[in-house]
N, C-alpha and C positions, 0 to 999 in steps of 0.2 A: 734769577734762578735759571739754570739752565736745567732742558728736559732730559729725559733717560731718551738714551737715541740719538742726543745731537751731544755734538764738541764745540765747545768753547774755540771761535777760531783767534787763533793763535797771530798776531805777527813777526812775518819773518826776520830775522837779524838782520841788525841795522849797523850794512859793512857801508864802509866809503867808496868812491869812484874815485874819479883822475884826482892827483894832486895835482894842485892850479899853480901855472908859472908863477914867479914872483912881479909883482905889478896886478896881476889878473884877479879877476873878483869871483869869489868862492859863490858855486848856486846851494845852498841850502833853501831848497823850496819843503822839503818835508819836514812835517811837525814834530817830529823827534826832538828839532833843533831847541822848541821852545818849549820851556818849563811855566806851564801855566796858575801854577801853585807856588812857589818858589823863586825866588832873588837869587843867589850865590855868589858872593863877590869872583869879579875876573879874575882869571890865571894871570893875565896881563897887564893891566890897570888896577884891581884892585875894586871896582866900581862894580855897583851893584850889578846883575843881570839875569833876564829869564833864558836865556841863548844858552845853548849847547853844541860842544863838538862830538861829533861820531863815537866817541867815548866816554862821553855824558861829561867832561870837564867843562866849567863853567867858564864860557868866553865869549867876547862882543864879536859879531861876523868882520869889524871892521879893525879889533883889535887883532884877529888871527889875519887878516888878509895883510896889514901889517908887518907880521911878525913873520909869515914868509917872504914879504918884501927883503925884509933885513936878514933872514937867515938862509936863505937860497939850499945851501947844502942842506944842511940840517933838517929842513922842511921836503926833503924827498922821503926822506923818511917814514911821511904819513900825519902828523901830530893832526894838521889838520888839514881836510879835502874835501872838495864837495860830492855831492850826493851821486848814484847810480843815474845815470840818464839814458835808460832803454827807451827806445825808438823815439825820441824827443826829434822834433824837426825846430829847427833855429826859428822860424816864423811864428813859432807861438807864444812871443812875450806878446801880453795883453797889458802889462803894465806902464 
């Protein structure tokens, strides 16, 4: 229930950032990506999956990084890129 007085806050649209060379590995660190209710077979394989691209098409991070491997041109495009990276410093993989 939300009170008389406050808003519902809202998230902001969820645009992409750089498209990633081909060879190079797509950073989708935000949860947009994954459908935690939900399978959808891939765009690209056909195989089950909770993964999403920036336009909510169902796809394996590993089949889209793929699929700009092999289509260079085609993937400047946008189909698929990873996420906005404001003020990220290279030092903070933790993983």
């Amino acid at each position: 229930m939300i009170r008389p007085g406050r808003t519902k806050k809202e998230k902001p649209p969820f645009e992409p950032g750089l498209i990633s060379a081909p060879g190079a590995l797509l950073e989708w660190r935000d949860s947009q990506h994954f459908d935690r209710w939900q399978d959808r077979p891939c765009a690209l394989c056909d195989k089950p999956t909770p993964m999403r691209s920036h336009s909510g098409e169902p796809v394996h991070k590993a089949c889209a990084e793929g699929w700009i491997a092999a289509n260079p041109a085609e993937a400047r495009l946008g189909r698929f890129a990873s996420d906005i990276q404001a003020n990220r410093q290279r030092d903070d993989d933790h993983a």
